[in-house]
N, C-alpha and C positions, 0 to 999 in steps of 0.2 A: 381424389377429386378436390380440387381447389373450391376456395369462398368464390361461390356467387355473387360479387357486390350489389350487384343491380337488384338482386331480389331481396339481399338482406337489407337494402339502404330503400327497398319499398316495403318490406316489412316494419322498418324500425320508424319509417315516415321519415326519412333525410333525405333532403330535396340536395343540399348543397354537395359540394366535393372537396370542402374543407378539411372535415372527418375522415378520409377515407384511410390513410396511411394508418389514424388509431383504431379503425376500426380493422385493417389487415392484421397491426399486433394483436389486439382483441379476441381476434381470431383463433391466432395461431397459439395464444394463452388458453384459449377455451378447448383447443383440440387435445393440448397437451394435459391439460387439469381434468376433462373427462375422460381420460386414462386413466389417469395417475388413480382418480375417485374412483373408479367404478372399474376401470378393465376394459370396457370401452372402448374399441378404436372407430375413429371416422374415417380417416383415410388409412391406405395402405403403411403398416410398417412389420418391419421382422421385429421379435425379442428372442429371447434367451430367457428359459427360465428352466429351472434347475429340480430335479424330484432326489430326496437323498436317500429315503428309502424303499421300500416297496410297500403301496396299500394294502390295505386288508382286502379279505372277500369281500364286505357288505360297503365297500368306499362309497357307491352312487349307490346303494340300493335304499330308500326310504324304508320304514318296517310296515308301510301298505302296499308296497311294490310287488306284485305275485308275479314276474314275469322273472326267467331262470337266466340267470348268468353264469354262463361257465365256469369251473373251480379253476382254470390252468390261462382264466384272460382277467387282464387288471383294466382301470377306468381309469385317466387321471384327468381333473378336470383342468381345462389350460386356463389362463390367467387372463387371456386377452382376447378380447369376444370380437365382432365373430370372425373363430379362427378359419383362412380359406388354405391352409397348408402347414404340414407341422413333418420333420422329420428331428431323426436324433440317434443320438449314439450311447453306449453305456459307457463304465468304468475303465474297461478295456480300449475302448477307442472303436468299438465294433457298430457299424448302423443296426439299427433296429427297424423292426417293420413297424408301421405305424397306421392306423385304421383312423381317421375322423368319424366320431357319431356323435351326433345330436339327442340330445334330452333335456326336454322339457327346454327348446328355445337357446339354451346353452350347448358350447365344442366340446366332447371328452375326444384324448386320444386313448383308443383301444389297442393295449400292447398284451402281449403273453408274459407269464412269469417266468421266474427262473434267469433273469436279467443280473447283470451284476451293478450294483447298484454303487454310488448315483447314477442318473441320467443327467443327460444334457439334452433338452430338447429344443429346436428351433422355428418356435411359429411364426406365422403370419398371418396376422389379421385386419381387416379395417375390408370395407367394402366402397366407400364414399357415400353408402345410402344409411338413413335413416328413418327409424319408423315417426311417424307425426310430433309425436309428443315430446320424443328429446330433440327433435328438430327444431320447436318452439322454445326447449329449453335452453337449447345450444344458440338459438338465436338471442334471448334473451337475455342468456349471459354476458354474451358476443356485447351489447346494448348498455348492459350496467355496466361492463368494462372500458367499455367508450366515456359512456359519461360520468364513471367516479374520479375523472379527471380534475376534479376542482374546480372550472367551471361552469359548473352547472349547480343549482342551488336545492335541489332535490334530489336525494341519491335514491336509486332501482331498489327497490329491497330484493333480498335474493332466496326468497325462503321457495319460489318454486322451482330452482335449479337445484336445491340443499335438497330439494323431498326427489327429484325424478334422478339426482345422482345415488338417492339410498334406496333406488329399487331397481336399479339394473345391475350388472356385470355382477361384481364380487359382495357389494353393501345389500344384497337384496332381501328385506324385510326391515 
């Protein structure tokens, strides 16, 4: 899903269309920087990310978790939230089956053991929706970005984009 101008140029109170070219780069810096921060995707894209060796049993399991995970299935948590498709291959070059589960808000892909290790896995995440809060923040940043342009004689401080990028995707706590 592409930038809504309209809504973000009446979120930010820009009446003019002078801004708008900075505020599309803005944009497309803030999509890619709340990736890069947190795992994050807003719109749709594939990655590659690479598992080298096989996890343990207790990978996802907290030590208040009482709920049983099979000895002979692995969890890996993917990199790039939220993931809406993930497949992948081993060592050999052989596909794997691959399960999506959800925990706690977060994608694991649920695979079997006994894989020849590394994997190569290939997700795909990004939804184009967002929940409220980094949608203010994604806006926000979209805003400082525009305006640390030099002309402007007050810069955005950025300390509520710095806090809602260290609680989501990978930075969370």
């Amino acid at each position: 899903m592409a930038l809504d101008l309209t809504e973000l140029k009446k979120w930010a109170r820009i009446s003019s269309t002078v801004d708008d070219t900075a505020l599309t780069l803005a944009y497309a810096s803030t999509v890619l920087e709340l990736e890069v921060r947190t795992g994050w995707c807003y719109e749709s894209v594939s990655r590659t990310q690479f598992v080298a060796k096989e996890p343990p049993d207790d990978y996802v399991r907290p030590p208040y978790v009482t709920y049983y995970i099979p000895p002979n299935v692995r969890y890996i948590r993917l990199e790039r939230q939220p993931a809406t498709a993930v497949s992948g291959v081993d060592a050999n070059g052989s596909a794997i089956t691959i399960t999506l589960v959800e925990i706690n808000g977060l994608k694991y892909a649920k695979i079997a053991t006994g894989l020849s290790y590394p994997l190569t896995l290939s997700v795909t995440a990004g939804t184009g929706t967002l929940d409220p809060m980094l949608k203010v923040a994604l806006y926000s940043r979209i805003t400082q970005l525009a305006q640390s342009r030099g002309d402007d004689t007050v810069p955005v401080n950025s300390d509520f984009w710095d806090n809602i990028c260290a609680m989501v995707g990978k930075a969370v706590g």
